[in-house]
C-alpha positions in Angstrom: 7.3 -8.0 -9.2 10.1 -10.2 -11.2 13.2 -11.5 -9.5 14.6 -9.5 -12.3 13.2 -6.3 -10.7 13.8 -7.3 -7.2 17.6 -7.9 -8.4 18.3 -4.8 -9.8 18.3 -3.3 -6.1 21.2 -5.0 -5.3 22.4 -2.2 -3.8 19.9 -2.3 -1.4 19.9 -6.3 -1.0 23.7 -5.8 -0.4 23.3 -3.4 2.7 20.5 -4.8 4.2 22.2 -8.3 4.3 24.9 -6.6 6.1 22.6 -5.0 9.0 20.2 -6.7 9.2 21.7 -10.8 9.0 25.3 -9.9 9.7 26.3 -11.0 5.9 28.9 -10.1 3.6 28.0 -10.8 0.4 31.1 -10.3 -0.7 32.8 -12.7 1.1 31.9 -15.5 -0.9 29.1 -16.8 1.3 26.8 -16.9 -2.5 29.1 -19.6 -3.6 28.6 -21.6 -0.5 24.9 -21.4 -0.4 22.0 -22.7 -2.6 19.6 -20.3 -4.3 17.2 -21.0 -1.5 19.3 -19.8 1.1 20.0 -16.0 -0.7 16.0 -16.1 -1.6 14.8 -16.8 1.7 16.6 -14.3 2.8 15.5 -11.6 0.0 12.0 -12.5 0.4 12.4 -11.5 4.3 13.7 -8.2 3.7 11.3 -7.3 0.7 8.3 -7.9 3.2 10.3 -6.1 6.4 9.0 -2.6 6.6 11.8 -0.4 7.3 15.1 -2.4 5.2 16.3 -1.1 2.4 14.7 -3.5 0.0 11.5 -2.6 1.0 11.2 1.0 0.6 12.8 0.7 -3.0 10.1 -1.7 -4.5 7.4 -0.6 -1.9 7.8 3.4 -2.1 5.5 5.1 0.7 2.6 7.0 -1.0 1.4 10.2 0.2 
């Protein structure tokens, strides 16, 4: 999956920063931090069963 795809769930990326590291993206944290720092971070909750991020590029199949 491209970055590009993973990006377009920011919506998803947004929340789960909030509950699952205690960020606000919003708050202007992304202009403090390297790219590292935000990809880590993505790369956690894409492989995290259960966050947001996960379900939308990983749907369950039945």
């Amino acid at each position: 999956m491209s970055w590009r795809e993973v990006l377009s769930c920011w919506t998803e990326i947004e929340l789960d920063m909030h509950s699952v590291f205690g960020i606000d993206v919003n708050s202007g944290v992304l202009h403090e931090r390297p790219w590292r720092w935000l990809e880590v971070r993505i790369r956690d909750l894409a492989s995290t069963p259960g966050t947001r991020l996960h379900r939308a590029i990983l749907p369950p199949t039945t």
